[in-house]
N, C-alpha and C positions, 0 to 999 in steps of 0.2 A: 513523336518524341524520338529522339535519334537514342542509338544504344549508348552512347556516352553521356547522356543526360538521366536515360536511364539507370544507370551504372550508378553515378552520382548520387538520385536521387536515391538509390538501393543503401547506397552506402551510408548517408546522409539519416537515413531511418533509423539505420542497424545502430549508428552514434548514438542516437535520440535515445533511442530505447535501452541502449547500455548506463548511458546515463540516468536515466529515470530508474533504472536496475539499481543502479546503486544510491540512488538518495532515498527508492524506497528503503533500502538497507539500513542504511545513512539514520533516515526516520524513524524505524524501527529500532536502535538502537540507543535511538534518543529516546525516545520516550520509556525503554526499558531502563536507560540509567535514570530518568528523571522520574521514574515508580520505585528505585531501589534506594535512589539518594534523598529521593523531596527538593533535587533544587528544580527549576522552572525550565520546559523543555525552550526556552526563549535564552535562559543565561547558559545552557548547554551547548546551544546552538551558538553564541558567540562565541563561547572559547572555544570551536571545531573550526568555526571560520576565519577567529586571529591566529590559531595553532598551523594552517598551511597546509596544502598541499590534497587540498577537496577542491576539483574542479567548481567554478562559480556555478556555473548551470544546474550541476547536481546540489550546490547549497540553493541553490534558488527552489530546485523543485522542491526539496525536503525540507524547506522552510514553508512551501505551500502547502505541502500535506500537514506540518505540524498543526500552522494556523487552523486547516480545513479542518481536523481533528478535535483541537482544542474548540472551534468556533461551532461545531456539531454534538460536540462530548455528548449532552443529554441523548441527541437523537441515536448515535449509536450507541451507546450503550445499549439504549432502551432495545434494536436490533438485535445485537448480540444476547440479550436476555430472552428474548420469546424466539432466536435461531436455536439456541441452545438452554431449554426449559428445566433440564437436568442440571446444570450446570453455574453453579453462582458466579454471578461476575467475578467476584474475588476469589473465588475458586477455580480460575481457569490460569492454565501456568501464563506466568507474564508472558513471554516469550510470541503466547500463542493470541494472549490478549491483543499485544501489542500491533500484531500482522491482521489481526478480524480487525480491529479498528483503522488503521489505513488500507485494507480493503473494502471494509463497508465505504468510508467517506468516499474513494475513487469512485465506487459501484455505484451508488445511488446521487454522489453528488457533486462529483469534478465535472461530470458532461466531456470532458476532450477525452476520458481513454471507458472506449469498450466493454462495460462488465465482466464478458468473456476474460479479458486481457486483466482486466483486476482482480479474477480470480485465480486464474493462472500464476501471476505473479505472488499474490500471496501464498499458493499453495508453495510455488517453488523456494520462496524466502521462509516458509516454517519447514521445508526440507532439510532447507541448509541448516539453519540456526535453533529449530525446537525438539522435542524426543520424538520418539519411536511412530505414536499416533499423531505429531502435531499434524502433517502434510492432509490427512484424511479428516481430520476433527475440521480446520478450517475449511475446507473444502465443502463437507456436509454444512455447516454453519453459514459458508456464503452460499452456496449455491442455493437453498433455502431463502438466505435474503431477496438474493437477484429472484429468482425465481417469483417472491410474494411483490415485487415492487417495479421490476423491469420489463417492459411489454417484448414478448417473443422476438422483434423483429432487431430490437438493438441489443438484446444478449449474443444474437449471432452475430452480429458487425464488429466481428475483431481482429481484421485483416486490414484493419488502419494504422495501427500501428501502438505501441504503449507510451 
């Protein structure tokens, strides 16, 4: 591969992944307005995509985590309740629900990004967006997930990319 293909393909990633940075955001946000309002993270998610100015790609991905979300709700839940046994599901701040729930679904069941890179990413979007202990609550809570459900070899394979 020549270094200008290289280059390319570097940069090409680094896109990828900003984008997926931000429809996890994107996703997280929805699903926190759609916990505070009661409307449906589907009719949210249309008025984001007629309102403008959200790259397609990023509504694309953050419409597939919604789906992924919605279409596993039982399953993670049930995760997030025996990661975190202290902790009642409706006792955990939205904010932090919101980011264990599109973490667990990437983790255990997108298959294209990395555990590693799923946890990551969650921990750094409850950085931004949750209090004082969201970054370390999630992180304990996934990394327990990954840990009880992901075989050692593909928790390290996160230099694929997110």
């Amino acid at each position: 591969m020549s270094d200008r293909s290289s280059q390319n393909g570097s940069r090409e990633r680094r896109q990828r992944n900003a984008r997926r940075h931000q429809a996890r955001i994107l996703a997280m946000q929805i699903l926190y307005e759609s916990e505070v309002t009661g409307h449906s993270s589907a009719e949210i998610l249309v008025r984001t995509q007629s309102s403008g100015g959200v790259p397609e790609s990023t509504l694309a991905y953050a419409s597939a985590l919604l789906a992924g979300v919605r279409a596993r709700g039982n399953d993670i839940v049930a995760e997030i309740e025996q990661g975190a046994p202290e902790f009642p599901i409706d006792g955990i701040a939205i904010v932090d629900r919101t980011v264990l729930q599109i973490g667990v679904f990437e983790s255990l069941y997108a298959g294209d990004v990395p555990p590693r890179v799923a946890v990551n990413e969650a921990v750094e979007i409850a950085r931004e967006y949750g209090g004082e202990s969201s970054a370390r609550f999630v992180n304990g809570v996934l990394g327990g997930i990954v840990d009880r459900h992901v075989p050692e070899s593909r928790r390290r394979a996160g230099d694929r990319g997110s």
